[in-house]
N, C-alpha and C positions, 0 to 999 in steps of 0.2 A: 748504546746511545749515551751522550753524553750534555750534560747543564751543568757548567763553571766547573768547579772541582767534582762534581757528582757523576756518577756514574752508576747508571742504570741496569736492571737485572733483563732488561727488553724492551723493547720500544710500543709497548700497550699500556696507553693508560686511563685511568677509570676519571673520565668529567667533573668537573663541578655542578652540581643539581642540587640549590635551594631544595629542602626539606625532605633530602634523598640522601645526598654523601655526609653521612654523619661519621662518627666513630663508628661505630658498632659496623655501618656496611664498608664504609675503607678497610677496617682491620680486614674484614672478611673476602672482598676483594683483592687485598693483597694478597691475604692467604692463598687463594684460587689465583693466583696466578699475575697479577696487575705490575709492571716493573714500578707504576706514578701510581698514587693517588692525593687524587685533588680535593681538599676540602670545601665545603659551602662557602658561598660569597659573606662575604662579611662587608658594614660600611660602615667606610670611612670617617663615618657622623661618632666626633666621639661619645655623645651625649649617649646612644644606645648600648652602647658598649657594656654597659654592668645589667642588661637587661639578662633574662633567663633565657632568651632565642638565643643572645649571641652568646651571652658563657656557654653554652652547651654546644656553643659551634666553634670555642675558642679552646676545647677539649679535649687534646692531643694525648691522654695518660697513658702511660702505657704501650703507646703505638710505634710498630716498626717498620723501618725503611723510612724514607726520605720524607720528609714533614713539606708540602705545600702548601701554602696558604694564599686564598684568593679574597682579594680586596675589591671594592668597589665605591666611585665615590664619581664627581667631576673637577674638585679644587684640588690643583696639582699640591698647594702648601697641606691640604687634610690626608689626600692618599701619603704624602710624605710622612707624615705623622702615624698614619695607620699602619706602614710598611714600618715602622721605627716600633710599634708598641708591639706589633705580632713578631716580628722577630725578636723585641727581647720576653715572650713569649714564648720562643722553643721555634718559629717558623725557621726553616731553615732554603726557602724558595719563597718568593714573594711571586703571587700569579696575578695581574689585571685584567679584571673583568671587562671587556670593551667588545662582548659577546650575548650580552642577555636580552633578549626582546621584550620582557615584561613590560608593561605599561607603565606600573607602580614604578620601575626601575629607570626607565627612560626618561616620565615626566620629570624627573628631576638631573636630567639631563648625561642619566649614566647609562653603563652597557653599553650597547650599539648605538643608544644614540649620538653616543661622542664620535662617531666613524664621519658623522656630516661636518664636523669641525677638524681636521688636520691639524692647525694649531695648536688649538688646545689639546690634542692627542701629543704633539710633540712636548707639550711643556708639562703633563701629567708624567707620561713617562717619564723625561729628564729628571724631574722632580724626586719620582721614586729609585729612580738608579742610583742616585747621587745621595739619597739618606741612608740607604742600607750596606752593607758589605757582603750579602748575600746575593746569587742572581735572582734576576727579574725576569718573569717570564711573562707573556701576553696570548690572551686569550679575545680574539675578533670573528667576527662574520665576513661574508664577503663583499660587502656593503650596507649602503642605508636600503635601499632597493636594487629594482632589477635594468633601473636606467643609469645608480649612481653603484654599480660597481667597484669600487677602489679600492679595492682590496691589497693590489700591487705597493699602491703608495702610500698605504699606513705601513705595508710590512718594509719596505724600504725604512721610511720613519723611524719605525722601530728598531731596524738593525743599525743606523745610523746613531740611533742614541740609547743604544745598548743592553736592548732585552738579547736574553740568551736562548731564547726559543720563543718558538711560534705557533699557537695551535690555532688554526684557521675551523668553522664548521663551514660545511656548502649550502650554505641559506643567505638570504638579506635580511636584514631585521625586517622588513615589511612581510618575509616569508612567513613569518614567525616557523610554526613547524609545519608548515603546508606545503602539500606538494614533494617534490624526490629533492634531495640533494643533490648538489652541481658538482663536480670537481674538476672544469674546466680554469676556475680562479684558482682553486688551488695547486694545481698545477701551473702555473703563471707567475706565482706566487713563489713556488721553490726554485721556480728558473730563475726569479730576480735579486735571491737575498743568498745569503751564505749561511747563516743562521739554519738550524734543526728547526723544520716546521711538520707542524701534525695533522694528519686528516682526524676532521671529525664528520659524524653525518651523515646516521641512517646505514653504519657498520652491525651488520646484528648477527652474521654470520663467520665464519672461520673464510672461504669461497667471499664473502663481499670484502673481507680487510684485506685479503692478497692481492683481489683486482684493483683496489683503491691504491695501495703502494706500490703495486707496478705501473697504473695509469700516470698516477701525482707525482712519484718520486720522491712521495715524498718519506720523512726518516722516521715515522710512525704513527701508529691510529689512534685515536682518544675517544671510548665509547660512553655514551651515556644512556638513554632511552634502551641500549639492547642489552644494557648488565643489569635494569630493571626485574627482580626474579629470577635472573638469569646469572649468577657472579661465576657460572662455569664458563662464562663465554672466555675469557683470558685463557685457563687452558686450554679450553677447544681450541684457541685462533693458537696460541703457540704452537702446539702440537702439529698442527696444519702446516702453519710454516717451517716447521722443523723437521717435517717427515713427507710430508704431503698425502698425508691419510687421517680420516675422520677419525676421532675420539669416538666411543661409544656414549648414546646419552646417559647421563647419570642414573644409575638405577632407582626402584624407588624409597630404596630405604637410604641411599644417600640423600635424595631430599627430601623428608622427612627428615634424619638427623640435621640437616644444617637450616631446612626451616625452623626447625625448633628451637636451633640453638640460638637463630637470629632472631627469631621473636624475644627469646628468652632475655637476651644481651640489649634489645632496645628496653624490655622491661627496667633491666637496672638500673643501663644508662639513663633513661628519664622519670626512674621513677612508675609508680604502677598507675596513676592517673593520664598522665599527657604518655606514658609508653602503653599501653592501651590503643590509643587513640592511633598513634604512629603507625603500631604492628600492622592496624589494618589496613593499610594503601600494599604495604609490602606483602600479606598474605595475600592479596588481590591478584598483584602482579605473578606473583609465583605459580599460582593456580589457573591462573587462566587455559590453561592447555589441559586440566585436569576436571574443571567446575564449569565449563561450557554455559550451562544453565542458569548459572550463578544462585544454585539455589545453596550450596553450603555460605559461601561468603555472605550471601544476605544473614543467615544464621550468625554467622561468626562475627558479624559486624554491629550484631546486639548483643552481644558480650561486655560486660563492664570491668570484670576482674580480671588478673593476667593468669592467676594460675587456672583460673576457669579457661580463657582460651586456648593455653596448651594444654591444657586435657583433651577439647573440641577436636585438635590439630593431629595430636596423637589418636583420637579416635576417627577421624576421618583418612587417615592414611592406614588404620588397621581395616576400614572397610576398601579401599582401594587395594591393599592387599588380597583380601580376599577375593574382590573381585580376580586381578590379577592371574590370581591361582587357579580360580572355575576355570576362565579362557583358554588356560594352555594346559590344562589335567584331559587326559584324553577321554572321549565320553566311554561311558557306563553301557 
């Protein structure tokens, strides 16, 4: 798959997810398989800009593959400026947010909310096309709701004035994340534009992203909510598409080594006070299919020190081993 001069190692790529796609889980993402990964929304508002949220989301060191950066604003002259400052920044994809249901985010007239205005969706875009020399990629819903639809003719709009991909989710912003995913728009959507468009939307399996790209046609999937604890989901679903046979689940000393390391990596990246705080949504996630009860995570989430919780982490996966072992040791 291909974005302007870029060319991509597969057409799976990891969402943007405010206070989810940081450094430390894109590296890891990529690592596991991801051909994109997409960086947190950042806004337009230069005033925030030197804050501590967004430097640490403006944090590329180090990282490989393809650098996207997603903006978010509604004054076409400020996203222009924000596309200007993150590319000379290292961004090397400028992605517009005109996807996000948040409140916080809409009241001020951004994300999906801008999907009620065409207009002004066309002179944002224009706007950022024509300050950068990088492409532009756009990130939308399938509407404001489930009566205003329009998802056709923002993507027209958009192909019209020059974003170089499209990654559509199958919700309205009124969905917010309720209810299943549609991909009757998005399939509507790749019939009318020529442009590379992405399903997103409730892909949490290897079997749901095959059905989605045969249904939509469309030229790849963008997962977010199901790489949540999950960052094998990119090779599973490659693997799937490439053989047409399941990947084995990760054993459980691979997760354990890569939970650890990823707690370990948000540690540094943020520091042991606010990367404390972080680890825990991500240890949450990851275990869920391990901690049922949620009686370790309650533990683990009264944890204040980091090297105290990777000790916790390594000793709750040494009692999972064990268990492990009782279960399949033949009895006595």
């Amino acid at each position: 798959m291909q974005i302007g001069p870029y060319k991509l190692d597969n057409n799976l790529m990891l969402a943007p997810m405010a206070g989810v796609t940081d450094r430390p889980f894109r590296q890891l993402c990529r690592r596991m398989g991801a051909g994109l990964v997409v960086s947190e929304m950042l806004s337009s508002n230069p005033r925030v800009w030197n804050t501590a949220k967004s430097m640490s989301r403006m944090d590329h060191a180090g990282e490989s593959g393809i650098r996207s950066v997603q903006i978010a604003g509604a004054d076409p002259e400020l996203m222009a400026q924000a596309a200007q400052f993150n590319v000379s920044n290292g961004a090397q994809i400028i992605d517009i947010n005109m996807g996000c249901p948040a409140k916080k985010v809409n009241k001020k007239l951004a994300g999906s909310a801008l999907l009620q205005y065409p207009d002004l969706v066309e002179s944002i875009v224009k706007a950022v096309v024509d300050a950068v020399d990088v492409p532009v990629t756009l990130k939308i819903r399938t509407g404001w709701d489930t009566e205003n639809r329009n998802g056709v003719d923002i993507a027209r709009i958009a192909e019209q004035n020059g974003i170089q991909s499209l990654a559509v989710h199958g919700r309205t912003r009124a969905c917010m994340y309720r209810g299943e995913a549609e991909y009757n728009t998005i399939r509507k959507i790749k019939e009318a534009v020529s442009i590379p468009v992405i399903a997103n939307g409730d892909i949490t399996s290897p079997q749901k992203a095959q059905e989605v790209l045969e249904y939509t046609g469309a030229d790849g999937v963008m997962i977010g909510r199901g790489a949540q604890g999950n960052p094998w989901i990119f090779k599973q679903i490659l693997h799937f598409l490439e053989t047409g046979e399941n990947l084995p689940s990760p054993l459980l000393s691979e997760q354990h080594q890569v939970l650890h390391e990823h707690v370990a990596n948000v540690h540094a990246f943020y520091g042991d006070i606010t990367g404390v705080r972080i680890a825990r949504k991500h240890v949450g996630w990851y275990l869920a299919e391990h901690d049922k009860e949620r009686q370790f995570r309650k533990t683990f989430n009264a944890i204040e020190q980091a090297d105290d919780q990777l000790n916790a982490l390594d000793d709750y996966f040494q009692s999972l081993h064990k268990r492990e072992t009782r279960q399949i040791s033949p009895a006595a």
